[in-house]
Backbone and ligand atoms as CSV (ligand in chain L), in Angstrom:
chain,resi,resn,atom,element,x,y,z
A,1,UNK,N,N,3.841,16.644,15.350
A,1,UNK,CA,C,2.638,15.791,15.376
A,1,UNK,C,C,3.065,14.342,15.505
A,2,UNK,N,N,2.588,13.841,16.625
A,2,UNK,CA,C,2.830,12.301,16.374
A,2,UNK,C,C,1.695,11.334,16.354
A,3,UNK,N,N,1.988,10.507,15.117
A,3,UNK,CA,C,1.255,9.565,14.841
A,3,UNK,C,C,1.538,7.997,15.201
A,4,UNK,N,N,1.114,7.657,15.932
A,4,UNK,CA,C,1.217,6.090,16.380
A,4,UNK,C,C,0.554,5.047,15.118
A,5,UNK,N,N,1.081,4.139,14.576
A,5,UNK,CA,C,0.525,2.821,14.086
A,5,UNK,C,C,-0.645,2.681,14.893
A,6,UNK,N,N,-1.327,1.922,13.835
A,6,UNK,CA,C,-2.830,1.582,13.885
A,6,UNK,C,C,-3.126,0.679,15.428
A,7,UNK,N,N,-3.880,1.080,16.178
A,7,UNK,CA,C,-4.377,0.552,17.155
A,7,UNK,C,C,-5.687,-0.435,17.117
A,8,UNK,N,N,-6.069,-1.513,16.786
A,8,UNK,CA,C,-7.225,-2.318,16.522
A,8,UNK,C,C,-7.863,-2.397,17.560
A,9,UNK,N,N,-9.084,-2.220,17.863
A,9,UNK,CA,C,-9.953,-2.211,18.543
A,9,UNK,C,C,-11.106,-3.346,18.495
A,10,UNK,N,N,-11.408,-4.443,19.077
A,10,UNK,CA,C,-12.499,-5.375,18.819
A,10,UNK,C,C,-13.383,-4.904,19.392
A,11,UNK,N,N,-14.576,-4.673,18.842
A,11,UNK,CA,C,-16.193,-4.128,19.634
A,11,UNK,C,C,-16.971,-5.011,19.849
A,12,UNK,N,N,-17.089,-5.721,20.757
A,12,UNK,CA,C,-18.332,-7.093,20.307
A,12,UNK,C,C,-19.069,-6.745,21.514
A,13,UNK,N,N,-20.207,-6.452,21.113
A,13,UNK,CA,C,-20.904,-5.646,21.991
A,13,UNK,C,C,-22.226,-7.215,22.150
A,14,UNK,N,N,-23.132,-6.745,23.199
A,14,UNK,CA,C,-24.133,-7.758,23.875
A,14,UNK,C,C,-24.637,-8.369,22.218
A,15,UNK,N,N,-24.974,-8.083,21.676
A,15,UNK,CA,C,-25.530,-8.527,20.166
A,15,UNK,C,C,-24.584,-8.807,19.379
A,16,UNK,N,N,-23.357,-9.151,19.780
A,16,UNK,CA,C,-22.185,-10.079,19.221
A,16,UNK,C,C,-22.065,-9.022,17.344
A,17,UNK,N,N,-21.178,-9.804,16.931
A,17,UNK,CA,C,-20.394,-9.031,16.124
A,17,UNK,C,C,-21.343,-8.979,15.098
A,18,UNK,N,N,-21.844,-7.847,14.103
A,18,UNK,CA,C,-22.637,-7.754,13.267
A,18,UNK,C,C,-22.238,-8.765,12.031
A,19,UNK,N,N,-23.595,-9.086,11.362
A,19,UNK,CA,C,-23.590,-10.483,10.542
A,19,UNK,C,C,-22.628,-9.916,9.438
A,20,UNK,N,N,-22.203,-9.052,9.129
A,20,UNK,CA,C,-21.804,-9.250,7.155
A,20,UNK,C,C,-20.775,-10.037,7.451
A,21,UNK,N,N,-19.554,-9.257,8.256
A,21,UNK,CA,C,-18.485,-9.583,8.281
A,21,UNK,C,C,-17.294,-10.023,9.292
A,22,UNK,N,N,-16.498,-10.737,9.207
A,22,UNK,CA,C,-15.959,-11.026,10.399
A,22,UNK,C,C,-14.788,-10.657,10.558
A,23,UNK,N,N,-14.014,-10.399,11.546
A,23,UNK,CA,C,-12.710,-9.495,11.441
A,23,UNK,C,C,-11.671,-10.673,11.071
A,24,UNK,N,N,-10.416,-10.185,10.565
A,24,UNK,CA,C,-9.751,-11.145,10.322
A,24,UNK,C,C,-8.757,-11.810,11.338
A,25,UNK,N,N,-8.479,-13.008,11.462
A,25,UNK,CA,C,-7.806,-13.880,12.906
A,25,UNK,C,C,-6.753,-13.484,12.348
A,26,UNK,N,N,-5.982,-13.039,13.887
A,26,UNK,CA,C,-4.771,-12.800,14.526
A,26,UNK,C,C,-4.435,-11.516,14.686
A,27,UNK,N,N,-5.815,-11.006,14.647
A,27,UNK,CA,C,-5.639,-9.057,14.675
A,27,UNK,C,C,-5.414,-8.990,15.890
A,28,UNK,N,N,-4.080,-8.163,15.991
A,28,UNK,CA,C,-3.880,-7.457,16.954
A,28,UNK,C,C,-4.368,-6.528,17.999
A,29,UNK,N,N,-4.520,-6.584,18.782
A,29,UNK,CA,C,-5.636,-5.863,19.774
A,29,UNK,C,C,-5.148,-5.626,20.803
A,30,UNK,N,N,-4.006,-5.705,20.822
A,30,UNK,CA,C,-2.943,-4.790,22.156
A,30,UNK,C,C,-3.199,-3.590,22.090
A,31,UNK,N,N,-3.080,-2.838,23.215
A,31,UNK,CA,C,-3.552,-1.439,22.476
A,31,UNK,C,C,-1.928,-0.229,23.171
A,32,UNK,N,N,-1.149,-1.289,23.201
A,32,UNK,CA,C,0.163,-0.735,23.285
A,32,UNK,C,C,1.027,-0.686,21.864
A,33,UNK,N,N,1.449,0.138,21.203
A,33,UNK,CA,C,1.990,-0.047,20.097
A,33,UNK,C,C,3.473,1.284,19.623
A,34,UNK,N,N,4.738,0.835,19.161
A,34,UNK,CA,C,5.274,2.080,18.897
A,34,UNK,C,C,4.559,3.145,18.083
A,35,UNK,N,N,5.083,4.140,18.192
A,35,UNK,CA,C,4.577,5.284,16.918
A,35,UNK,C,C,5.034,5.062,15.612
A,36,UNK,N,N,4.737,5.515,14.720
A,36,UNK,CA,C,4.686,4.906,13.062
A,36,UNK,C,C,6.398,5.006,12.844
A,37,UNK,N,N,7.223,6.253,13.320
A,37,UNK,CA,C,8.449,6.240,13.336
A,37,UNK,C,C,9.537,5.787,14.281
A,38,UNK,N,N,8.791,5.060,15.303
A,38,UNK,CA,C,9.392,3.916,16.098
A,38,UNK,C,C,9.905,4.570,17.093
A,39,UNK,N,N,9.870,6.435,17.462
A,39,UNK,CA,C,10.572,7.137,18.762
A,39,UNK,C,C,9.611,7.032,19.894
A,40,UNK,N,N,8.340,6.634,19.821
A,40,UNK,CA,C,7.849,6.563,21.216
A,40,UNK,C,C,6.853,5.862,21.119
A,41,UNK,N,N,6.314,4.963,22.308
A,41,UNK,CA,C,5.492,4.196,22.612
A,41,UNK,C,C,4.093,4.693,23.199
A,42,UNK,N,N,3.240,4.335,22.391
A,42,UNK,CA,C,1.850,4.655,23.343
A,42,UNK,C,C,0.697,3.871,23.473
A,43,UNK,N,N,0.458,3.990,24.688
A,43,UNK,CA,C,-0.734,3.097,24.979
A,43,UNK,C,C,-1.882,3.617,24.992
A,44,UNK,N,N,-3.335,3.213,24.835
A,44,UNK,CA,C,-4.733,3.978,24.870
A,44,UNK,C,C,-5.422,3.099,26.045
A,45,UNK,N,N,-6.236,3.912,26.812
A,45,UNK,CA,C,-6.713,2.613,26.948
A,45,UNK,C,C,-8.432,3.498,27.094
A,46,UNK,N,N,-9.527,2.960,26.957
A,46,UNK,CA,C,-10.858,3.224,27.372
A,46,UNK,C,C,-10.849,3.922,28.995
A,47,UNK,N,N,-12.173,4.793,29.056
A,47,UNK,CA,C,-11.922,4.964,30.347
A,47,UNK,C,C,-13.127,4.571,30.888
A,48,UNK,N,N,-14.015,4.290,30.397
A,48,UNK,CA,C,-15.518,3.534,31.201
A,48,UNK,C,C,-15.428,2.042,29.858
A,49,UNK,N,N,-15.512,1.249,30.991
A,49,UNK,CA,C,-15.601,-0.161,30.118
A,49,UNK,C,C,-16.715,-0.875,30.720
A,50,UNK,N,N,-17.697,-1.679,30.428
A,50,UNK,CA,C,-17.386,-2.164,28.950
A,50,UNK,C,C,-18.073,-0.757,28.374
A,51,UNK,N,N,-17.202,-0.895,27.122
A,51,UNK,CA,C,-17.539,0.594,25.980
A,51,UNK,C,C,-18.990,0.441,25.678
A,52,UNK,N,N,-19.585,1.319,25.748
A,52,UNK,CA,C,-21.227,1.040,25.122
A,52,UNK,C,C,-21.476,1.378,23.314
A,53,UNK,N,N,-22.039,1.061,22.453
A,53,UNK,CA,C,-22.397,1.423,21.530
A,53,UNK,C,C,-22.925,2.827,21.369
A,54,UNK,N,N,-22.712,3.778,20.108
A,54,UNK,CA,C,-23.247,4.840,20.257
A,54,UNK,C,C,-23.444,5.564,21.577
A,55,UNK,N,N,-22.493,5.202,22.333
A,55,UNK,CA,C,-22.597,6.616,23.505
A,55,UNK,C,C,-20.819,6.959,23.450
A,56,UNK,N,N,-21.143,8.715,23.499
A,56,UNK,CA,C,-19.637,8.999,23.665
A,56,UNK,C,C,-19.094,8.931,24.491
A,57,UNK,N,N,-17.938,8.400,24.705
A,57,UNK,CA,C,-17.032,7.875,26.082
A,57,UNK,C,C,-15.099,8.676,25.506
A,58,UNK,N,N,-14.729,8.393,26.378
A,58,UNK,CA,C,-13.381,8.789,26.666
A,58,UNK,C,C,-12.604,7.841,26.944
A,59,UNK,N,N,-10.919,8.336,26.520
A,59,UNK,CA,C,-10.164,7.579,26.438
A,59,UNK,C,C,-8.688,8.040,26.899
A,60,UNK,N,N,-7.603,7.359,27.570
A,60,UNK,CA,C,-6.653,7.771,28.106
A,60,UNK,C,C,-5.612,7.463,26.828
A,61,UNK,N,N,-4.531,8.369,26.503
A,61,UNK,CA,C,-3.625,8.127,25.836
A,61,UNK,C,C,-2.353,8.580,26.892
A,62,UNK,N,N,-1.304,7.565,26.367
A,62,UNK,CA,C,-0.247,7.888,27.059
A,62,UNK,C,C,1.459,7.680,26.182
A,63,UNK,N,N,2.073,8.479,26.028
A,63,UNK,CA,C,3.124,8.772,25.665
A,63,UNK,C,C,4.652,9.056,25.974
A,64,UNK,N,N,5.231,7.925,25.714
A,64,UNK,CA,C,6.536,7.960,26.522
A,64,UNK,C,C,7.436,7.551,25.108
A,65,UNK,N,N,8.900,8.058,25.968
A,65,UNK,CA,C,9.904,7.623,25.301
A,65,UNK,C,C,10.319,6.167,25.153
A,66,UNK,N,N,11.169,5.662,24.724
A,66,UNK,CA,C,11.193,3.800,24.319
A,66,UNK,C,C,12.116,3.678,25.940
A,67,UNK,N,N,12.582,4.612,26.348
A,67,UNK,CA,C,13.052,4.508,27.937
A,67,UNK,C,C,12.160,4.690,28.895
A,68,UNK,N,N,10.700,4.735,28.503
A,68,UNK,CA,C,9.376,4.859,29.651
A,68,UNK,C,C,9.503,6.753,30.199
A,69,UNK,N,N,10.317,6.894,29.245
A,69,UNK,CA,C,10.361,8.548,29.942
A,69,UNK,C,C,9.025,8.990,29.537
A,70,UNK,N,N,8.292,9.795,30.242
A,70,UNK,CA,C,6.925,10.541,29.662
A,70,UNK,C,C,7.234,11.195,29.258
A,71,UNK,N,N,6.387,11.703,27.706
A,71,UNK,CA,C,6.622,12.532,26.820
A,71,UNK,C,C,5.129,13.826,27.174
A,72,UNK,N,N,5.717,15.036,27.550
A,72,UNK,CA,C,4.477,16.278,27.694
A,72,UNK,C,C,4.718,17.122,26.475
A,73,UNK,N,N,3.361,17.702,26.038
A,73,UNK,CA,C,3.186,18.672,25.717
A,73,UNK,C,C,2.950,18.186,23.830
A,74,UNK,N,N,2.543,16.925,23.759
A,74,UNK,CA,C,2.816,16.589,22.198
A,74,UNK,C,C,1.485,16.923,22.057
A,75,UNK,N,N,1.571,17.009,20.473
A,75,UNK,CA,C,0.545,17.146,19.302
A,75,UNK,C,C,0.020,15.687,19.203
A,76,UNK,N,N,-1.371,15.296,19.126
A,76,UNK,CA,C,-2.139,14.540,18.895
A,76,UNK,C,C,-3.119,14.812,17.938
A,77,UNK,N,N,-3.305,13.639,17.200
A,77,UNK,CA,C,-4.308,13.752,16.279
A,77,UNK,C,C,-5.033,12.298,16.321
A,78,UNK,N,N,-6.638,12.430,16.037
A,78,UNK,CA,C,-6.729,10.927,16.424
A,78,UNK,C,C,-8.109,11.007,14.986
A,79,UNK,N,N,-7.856,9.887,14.788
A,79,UNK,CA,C,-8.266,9.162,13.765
A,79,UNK,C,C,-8.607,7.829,13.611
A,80,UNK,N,N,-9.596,7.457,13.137
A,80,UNK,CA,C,-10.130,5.848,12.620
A,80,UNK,C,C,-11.106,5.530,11.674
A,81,UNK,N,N,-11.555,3.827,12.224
A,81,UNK,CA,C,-12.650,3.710,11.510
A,81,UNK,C,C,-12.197,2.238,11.545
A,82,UNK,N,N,-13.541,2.276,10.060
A,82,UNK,CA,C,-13.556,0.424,10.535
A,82,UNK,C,C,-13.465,-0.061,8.936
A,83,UNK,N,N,-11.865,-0.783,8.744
A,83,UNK,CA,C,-11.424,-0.942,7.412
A,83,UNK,C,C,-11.944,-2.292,6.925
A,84,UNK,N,N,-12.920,-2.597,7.428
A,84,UNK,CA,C,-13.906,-3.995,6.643
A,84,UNK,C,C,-14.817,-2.921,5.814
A,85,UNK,N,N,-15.547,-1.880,6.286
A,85,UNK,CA,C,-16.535,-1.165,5.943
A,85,UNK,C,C,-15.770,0.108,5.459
A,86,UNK,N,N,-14.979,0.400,4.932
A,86,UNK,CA,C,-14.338,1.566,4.694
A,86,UNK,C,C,-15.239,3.104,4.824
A,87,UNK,N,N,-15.477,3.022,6.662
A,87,UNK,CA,C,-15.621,4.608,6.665
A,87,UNK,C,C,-15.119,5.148,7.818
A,88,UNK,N,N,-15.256,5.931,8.354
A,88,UNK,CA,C,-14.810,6.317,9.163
A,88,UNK,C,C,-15.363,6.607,10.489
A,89,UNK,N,N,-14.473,7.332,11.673
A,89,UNK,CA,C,-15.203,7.300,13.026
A,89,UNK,C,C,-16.454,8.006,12.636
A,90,UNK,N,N,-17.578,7.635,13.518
A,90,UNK,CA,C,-18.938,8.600,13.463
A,90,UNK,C,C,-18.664,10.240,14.204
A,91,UNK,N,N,-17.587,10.484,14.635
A,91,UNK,CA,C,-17.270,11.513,15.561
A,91,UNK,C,C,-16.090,12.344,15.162
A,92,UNK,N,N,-15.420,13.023,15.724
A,92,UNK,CA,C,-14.339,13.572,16.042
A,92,UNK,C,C,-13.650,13.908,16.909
A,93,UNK,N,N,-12.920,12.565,17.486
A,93,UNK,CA,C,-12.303,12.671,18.902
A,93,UNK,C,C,-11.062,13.698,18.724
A,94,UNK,N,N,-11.024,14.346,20.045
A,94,UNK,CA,C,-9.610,15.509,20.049
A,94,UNK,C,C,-9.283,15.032,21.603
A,95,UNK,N,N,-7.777,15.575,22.062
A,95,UNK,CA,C,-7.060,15.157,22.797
A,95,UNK,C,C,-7.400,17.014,23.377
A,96,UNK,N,N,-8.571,16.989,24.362
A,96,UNK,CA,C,-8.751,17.923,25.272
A,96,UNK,C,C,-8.151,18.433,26.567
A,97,UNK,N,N,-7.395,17.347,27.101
A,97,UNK,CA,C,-6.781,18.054,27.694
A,97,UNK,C,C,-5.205,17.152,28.336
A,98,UNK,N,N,-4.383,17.816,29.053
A,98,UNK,CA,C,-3.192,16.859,29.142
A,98,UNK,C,C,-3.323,16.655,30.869
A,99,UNK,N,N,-3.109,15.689,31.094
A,99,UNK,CA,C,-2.943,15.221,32.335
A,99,UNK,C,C,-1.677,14.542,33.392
A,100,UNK,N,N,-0.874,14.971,32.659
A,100,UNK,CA,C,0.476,15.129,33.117
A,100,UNK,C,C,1.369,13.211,32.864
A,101,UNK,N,N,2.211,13.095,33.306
A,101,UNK,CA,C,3.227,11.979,33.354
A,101,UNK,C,C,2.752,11.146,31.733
A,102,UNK,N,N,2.702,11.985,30.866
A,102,UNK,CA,C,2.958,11.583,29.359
A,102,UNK,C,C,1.433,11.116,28.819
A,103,UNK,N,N,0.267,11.660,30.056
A,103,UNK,CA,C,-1.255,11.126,29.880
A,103,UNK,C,C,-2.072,12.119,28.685
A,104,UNK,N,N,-2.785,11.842,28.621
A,104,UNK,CA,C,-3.490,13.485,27.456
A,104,UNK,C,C,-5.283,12.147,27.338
A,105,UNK,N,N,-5.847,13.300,27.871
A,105,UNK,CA,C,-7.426,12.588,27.386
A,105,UNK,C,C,-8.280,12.939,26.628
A,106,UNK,N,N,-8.848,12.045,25.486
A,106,UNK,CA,C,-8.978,12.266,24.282
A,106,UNK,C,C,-10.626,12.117,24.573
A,107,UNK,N,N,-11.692,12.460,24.179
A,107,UNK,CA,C,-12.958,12.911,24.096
A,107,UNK,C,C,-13.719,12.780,23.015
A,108,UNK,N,N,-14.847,12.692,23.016
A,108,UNK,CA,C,-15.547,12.465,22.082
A,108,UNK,C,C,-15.421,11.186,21.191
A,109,UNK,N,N,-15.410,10.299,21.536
A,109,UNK,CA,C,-14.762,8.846,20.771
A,109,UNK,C,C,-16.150,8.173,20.798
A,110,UNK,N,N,-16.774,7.569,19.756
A,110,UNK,CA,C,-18.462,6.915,19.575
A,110,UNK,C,C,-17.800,5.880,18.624
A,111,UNK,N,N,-18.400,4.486,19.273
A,111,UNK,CA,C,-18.192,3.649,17.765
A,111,UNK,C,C,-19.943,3.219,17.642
A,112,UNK,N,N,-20.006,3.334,16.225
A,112,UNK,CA,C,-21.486,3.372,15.733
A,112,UNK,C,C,-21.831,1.445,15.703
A,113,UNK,N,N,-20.832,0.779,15.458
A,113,UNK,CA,C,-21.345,-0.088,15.709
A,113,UNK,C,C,-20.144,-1.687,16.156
A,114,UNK,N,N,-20.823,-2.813,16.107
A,114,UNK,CA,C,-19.870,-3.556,17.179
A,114,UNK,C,C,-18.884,-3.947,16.031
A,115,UNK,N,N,-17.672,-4.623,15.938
A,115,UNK,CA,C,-17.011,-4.807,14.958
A,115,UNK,C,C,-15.318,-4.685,15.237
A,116,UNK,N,N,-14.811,-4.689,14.184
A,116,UNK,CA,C,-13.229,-3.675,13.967
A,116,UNK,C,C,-13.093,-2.509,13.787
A,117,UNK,N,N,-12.465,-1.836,14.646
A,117,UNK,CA,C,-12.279,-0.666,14.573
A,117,UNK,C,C,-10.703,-0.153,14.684
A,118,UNK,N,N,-10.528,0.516,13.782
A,118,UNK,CA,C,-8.620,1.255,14.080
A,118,UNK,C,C,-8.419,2.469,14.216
A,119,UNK,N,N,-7.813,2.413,15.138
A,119,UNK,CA,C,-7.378,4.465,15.066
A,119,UNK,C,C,-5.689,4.282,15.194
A,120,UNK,N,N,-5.961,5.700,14.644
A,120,UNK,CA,C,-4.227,6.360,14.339
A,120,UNK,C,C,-3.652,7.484,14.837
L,1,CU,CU,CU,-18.916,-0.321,10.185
C-alpha cells in the first residue's frame, strides 16, 4: 500500500472561500509530493477543471520511482478532508482503474465545500 504525504488542495470556488475560516499562508498546494516513505513520487492532478462544488469529478494519479520510472500495478488508498473543520471527504474516492505509464484514475472525489482540503 502506498501512501503519499498530504496533498493540499485550495477550493475557492465563484463564492470565494467560506466566511469562518481562512486557510493558513504558505500552504502548500503543489500537488506533486514524495510518498510518506520518500520511495516514490506522485502527482494528482484534477481531470475537469475548474472543479465544481458538490459534483463528483475525477482525478489522475501518477506514480513513479524518484528516477521518473513508472510504477504499475500499486495499491492505492485515498483519503482526506478538510483539517480547519475536522471531517472528512463527503465521498469515497477509489482508484478504479489503472491506465498504464504509472497513471491509475481515482473516482468519485466531491468536495462539499470551497476551502482546504488534504488527501493522503
Ligand atoms: Cu469543511
Amino acid at each position: 500500500m502506498v501512501r503519499t504525504s498530504l496533498l493540499s488542495v485550495l477550493l475557492v470556488s465563484a463564492l470565494g472561500l467560506s466566511a469562518c475560516m481562512s486557510p493558513p499562508t504558505g500552504l502548500d498546494v503543489t500537488l506533486k509530493h514524495p510518498t510518506a516513505q520518500k520511495h516514490y513520487q506522485a502527482e494528482i492532478k484534477p481531470l475537469d477543471e475548474p472543479i465544481a462544488l458538490n459534483k463528483l469529478h475525477a482525478w489522475e494519479i501518477r506514480l513513479t520511482q524518484p528516477s521518473g520510472q513508472p510504477i504499475s500495478g500499486a495499491k492505492i488508498a485515498v483519503d482526506g478532508g478538510m483539517p480547519q473543520h475536522h471531517h472528512g471527504l463527503p465521498t469515497q474516492p477509489r482508484v478504479t482503474k489503472e491506465l498504464g505509464d504509472g497513471r491509475y484514475l481515482i473516482e468519485g472525489m466531491k468536495f462539499s465545500m470551497s476551502g482546504w482540503w488534504e488527501s493522503s
